[in-house]
C-alpha positions as CSV (number, residue, x, y, z in Angstrom):
1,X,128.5,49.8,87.6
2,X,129.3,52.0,91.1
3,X,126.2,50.6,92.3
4,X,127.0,47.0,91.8
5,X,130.8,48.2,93.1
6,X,129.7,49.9,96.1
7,X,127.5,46.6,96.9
8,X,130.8,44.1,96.5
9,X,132.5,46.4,98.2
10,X,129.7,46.3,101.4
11,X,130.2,42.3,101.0
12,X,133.3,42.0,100.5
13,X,134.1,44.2,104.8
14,X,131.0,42.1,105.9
15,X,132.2,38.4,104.5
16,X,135.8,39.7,106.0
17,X,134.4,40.0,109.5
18,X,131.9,37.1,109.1
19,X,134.5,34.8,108.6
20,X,137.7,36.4,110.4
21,X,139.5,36.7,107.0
22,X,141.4,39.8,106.3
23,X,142.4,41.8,103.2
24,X,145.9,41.2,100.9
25,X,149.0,43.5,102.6
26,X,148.9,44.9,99.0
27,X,145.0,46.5,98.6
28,X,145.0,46.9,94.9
29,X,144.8,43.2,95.1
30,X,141.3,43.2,96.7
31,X,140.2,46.3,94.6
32,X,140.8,44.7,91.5
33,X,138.7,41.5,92.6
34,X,135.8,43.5,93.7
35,X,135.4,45.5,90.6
36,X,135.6,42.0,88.4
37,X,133.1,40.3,91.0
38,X,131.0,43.6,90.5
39,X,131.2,43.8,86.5
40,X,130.5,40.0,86.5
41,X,127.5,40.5,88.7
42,X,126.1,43.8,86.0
43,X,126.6,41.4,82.8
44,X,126.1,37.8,84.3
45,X,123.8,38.6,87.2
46,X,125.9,37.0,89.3
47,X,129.3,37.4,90.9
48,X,131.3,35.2,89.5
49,X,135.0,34.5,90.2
50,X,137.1,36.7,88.5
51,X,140.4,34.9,88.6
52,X,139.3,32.0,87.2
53,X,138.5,31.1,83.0
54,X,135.9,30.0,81.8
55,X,134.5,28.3,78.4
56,X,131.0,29.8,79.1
57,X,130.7,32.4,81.8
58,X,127.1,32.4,81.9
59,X,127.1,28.5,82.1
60,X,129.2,29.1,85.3
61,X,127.4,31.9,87.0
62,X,124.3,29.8,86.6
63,X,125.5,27.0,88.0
64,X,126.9,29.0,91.0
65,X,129.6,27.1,92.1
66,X,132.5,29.5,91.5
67,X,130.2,32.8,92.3
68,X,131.7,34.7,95.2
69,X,132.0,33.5,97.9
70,X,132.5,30.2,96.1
71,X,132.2,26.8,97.5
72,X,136.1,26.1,98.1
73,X,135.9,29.4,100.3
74,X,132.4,28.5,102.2
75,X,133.9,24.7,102.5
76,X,137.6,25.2,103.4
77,X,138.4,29.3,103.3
78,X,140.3,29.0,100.4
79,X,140.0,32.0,98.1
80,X,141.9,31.8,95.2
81,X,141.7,35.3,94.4
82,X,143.3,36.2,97.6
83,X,140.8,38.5,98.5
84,X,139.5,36.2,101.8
85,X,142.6,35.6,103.3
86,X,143.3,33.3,106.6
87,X,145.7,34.2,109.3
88,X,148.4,31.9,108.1
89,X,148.6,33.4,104.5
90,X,151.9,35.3,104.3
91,X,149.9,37.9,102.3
92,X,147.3,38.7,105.2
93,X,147.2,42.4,106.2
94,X,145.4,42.8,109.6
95,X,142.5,44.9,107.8
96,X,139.1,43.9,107.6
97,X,137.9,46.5,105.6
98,X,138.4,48.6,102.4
99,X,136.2,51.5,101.1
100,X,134.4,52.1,97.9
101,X,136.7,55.3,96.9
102,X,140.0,52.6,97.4
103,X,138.1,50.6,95.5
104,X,137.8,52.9,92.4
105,X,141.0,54.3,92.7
106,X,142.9,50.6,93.3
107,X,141.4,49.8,90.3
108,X,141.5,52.7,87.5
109,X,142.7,51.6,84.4
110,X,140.8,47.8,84.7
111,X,138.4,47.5,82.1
């Protein structure tokens, strides 16, 4: 698991700066997305959405659409998890980047 963690978190600063998005004001926001993309991506092989339900998960992740970034982010840079934020969201923090240790300690407590 802090392998697959440690590799959301790396794409999670490098999508940020790719796209000129920036992180939620609040970080445990991001954190708590990152460690559902990375459990989805140890169980389903793929990083699926975590803000989203599903009927079948595995259906999903296989079909890619809603596996990070998904195609309403690539499309329109709309992130429903809030962890891709635009300029004009009043939640956008003017960070680009948050580390693997925020990450675990944002997080603690998420199953």
């Amino acid at each position: 698991m802090d392998k697959a963690t440690k590799a959301m978190t790396a794409f999670t600063n490098k999508y940020l700066q790719n796209t000129g998005t920036s992180l939620c004001t609040d970080k445990s926001v991001p954190a708590v997305v990152i460690k559902g993309l990375a459990e989805h991506k140890v169980a389903l092989g793929a990083p699926l959405c975590p803000c989203r339900f599903y009927e079948d998960k595995e259906a999903e992740a296989k079909d890619g659409y809603w596996n990070c970034p998904c195609v309403p982010m690539r499309e329109r840079h709309e992130c429903h998890c809030m962890l891709f934020l635009t300029e004009d969201n009043p939640f956008a923090g003017s960070e680009q980047e948050i580390g693997y240790d925020e990450v675990v300690d944002f997080s603690k407590g998420m199953s």
